[in-house]
N, C-alpha and C positions, 0 to 999 in steps of 0.2 A: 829645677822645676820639672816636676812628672810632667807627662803627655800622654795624652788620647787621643787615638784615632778613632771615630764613630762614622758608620755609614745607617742611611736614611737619616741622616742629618736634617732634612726640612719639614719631618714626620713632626707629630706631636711630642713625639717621645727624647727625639733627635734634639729638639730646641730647647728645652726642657734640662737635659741632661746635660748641655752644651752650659747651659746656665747655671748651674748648680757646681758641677766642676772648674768652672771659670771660678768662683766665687770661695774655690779649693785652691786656686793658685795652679790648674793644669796650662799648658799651652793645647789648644783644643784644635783640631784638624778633622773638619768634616769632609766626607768623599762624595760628590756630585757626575752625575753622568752628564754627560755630553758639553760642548765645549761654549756655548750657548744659553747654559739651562735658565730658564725663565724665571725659577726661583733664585737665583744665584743674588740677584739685586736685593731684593728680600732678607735672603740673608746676611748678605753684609751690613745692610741698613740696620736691621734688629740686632744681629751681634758681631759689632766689626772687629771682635777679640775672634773671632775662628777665623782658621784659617783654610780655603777649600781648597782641596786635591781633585783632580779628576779621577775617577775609577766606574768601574762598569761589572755589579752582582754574577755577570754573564759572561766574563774577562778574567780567567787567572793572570794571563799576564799582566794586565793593569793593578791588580791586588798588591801583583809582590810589587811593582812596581813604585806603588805611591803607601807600603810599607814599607821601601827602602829610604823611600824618600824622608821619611817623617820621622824612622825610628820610635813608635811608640811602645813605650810601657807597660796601655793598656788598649787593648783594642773591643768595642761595644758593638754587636753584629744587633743592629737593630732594620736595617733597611731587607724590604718586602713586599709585595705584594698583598696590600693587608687588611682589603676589604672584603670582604666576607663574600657577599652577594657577586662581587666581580670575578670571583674565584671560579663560580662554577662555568660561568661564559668563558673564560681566557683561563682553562686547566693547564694546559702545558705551558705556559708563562709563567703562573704562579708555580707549578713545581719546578722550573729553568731557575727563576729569580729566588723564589721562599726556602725552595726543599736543597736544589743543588749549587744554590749562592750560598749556602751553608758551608757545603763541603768546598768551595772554590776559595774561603775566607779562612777557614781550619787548616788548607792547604798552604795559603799565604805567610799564613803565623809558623807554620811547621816549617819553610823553606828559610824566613829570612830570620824570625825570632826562637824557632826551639831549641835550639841547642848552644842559646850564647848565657855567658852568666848573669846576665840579667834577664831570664826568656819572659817574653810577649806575655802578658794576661790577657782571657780572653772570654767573653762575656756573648751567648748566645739568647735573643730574646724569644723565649719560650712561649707557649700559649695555652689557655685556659679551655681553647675549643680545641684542643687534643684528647681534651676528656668524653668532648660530644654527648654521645647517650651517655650517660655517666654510669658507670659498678656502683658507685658509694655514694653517700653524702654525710660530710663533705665531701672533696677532694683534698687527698694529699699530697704528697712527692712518689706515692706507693700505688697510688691509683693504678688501676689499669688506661689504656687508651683506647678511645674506640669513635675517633673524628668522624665528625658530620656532612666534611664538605673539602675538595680539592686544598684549602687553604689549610684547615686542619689536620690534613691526611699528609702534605708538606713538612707541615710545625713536625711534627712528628718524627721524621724523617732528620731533620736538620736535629732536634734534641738527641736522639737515636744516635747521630754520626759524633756529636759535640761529646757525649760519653764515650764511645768508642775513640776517641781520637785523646782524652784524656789516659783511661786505660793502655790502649796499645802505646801513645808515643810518648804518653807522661805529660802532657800539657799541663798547664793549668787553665784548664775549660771550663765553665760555669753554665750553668741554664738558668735562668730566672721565670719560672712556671707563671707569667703574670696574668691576673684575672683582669677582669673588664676596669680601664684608668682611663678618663675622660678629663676636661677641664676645655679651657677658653679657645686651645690651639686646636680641638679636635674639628677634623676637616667635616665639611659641612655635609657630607653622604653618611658619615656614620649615624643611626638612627637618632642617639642622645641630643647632639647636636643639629642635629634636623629637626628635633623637637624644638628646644629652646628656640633656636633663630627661628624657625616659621612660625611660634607664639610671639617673638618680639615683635615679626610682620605685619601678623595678624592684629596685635595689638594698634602698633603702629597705620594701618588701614591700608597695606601695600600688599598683602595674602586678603585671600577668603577662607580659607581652608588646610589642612594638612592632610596628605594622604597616609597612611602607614600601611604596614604588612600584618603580624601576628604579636598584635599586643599582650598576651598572655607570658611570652617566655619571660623568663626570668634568670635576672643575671648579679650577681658581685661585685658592684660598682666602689670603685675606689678615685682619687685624686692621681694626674698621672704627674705633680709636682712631687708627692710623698712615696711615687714606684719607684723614680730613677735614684732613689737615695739608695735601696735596696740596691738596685744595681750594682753602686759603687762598693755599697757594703760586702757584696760577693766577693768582689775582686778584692779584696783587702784582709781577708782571713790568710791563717796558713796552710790552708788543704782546699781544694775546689771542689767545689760541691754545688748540688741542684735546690732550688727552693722555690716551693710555692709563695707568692706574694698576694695574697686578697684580703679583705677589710674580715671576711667570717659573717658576713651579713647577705640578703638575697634580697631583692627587690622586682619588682615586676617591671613592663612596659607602660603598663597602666599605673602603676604607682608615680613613676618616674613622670606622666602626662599631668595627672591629678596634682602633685605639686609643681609643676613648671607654670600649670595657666593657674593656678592660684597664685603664684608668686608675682607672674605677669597682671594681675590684675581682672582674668577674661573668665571667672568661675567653671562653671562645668566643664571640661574638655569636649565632650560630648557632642556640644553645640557647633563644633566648629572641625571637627577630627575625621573622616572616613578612611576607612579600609580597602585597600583594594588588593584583591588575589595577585598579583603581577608581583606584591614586594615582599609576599610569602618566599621562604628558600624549598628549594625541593626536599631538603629534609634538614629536619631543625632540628633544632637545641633549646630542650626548654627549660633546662636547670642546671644553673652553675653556682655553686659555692664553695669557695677557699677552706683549706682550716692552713694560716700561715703560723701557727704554732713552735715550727722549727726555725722560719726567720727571724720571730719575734727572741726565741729562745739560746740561737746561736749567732744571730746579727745585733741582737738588740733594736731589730726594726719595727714598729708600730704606725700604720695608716695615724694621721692627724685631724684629715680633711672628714666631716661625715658626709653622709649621702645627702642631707638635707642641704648643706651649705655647699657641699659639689654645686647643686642644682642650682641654689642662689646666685652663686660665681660666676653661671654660664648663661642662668637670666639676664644677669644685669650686666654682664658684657655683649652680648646678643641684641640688649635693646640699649645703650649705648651706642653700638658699632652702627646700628641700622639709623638711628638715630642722627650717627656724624654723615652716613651715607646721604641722607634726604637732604642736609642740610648743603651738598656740593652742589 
């Protein structure tokens, strides 16, 4: 039975891939901070096939520690500080946790798994706002970088080290450049998600309103059930390599509102949406798009999910959920 160790396990991303590799036949071992953590219930209830380790992004010694513990195969650095917006309030946290819990996890695999004959694979979750202002469009694995914000200026830093650490120590390290991946688990501060649920609200007569920031940017929205396949796929070639993973498609904020309250039933957005400066970022990103070309061509990966039926997915789980909520 292969094994995985994955940290930010209770992320979108984290449960997601927990589920998918279960479903592989992995023994799956999530790594959880602190010895209490509130989520922990959560997740044993949704998947009581993982198994939690304690470890801490900010802890080498807890890294190698609960690697020694588990011996895995393949280890998924998915855990971070990885809100956008919270980035610029709590900068030195997110580069502690996003940019140098990179290198603290790269150092983990290098101490207990690089040099045995089966060494550590090891899987760095890249990011799409590392390209920020963008050179190009698309974006590809060739881009240059030029982050917008403490969180992307991190991503950067952590892909940067996860090469280096393949190069000089011979890892096998991967980057997964992943664009914007949404779906039902996405926490309720990410904008996408803030949408939908506050239209099921709204619908439901429990909101008046939605406030947003800068509905113009536009982003490459993907399913984040059809990213973590990519993932795996990384890890399973014979040479490790970086790849961008996005649908190849762009979409607005306003696109994305436009069909959410039609789906919900509440017509115009318009009617019920305002703006406010406060949820503006100090400097944005108003255009991101994949060309995942090389994943499709050297993983044989292809998004599934489209953008229309993303949104459908995360209406009518949003107005379900809110639904079972009124009904306690």
């Amino acid at each position: 039975m292969p094994t995985a160790f994955i940290t930010g396990i209770t992320g979108q991303d984290g449960r997601h891939l927990a589920e998918f590799l279960h479903g592989k036949g992995y023994k799956v071992y999530g790594m959880m901070k602190g010895q209490h953590n509130p989520r922990a219930e959560m997740i044993r209830e949704e998947f009581p096939f993982i198994e939690i380790v304690p470890g801490d992004l900010t802890d080498l010694s807890s890294l190698v520690a609960a690697l020694e513990q588990t011996q895995p195969d393949e280890v998924y650095n998915l855990g971070a500080i990885s809100f956008v917006a919270m980035s610029f309030n709590q900068a030195e946290l997110t580069a502690n946790v996003t940019g140098l819990g990179v290198l603290r996890m790269l150092e983990a695999v290098r101490m207990v798994g690089g040099a045995t004959n089966n060494p550590i694979r090891f899987y760095q979750a890249s990011s799409s706002e590392m390209f920020g202002k963008v050179r190009e469009v698309p974006q590809t694995e060739m881009t240059p970088f030029h982050p917008r914000s403490p969180y992307g200026v991190a991503k950067v830093f952590g892909h940067h080290l996860t090469v280096n650490y393949r190069e000089s120590y011979g890892l096998f390290a991967c980057s997964g450049i992943l664009f914007n991946h949404e779906g039902p688990r996405r926490g309720l501060e990410f904008v996408t998600r803030k949408i939908t649920n506050t239209a099921a609200r709204i619908k439901l007569g429990i909101e008046k309103e939605l406030v947003l920031g800068n509905i113009d940017a536009k982003r490459d929205w993907g399913f984040a059930g059809d990213y973590v396949k990519a993932m795996w796929l990384m890890l399973q070639q014979r040479e490790p390599d970086d790849y961008v993973i996005a649908t190849g498609e762009t979409h607005s904020v306003e696109e994305f509102l436009t069909l959410t309250f039609d789906k919900v039933g509440l017509g115009d957005w318009r009617a019920h949406v305002r703006q406010d400066p406060k949820f503006f970022r100090p400097a944005e990103v108003d255009l991101l798009i994949g060309d995942p070309s090389k994943a499709k061509n050297q993983l044989g990966w292809v998004p599934e999910v489209s953008f229309e039926q993303l949104v459908g997915m995360m209406v009518e789980h949003d107005l379900r959920y809110e639904s079972d909520r009124l009904k306690r």
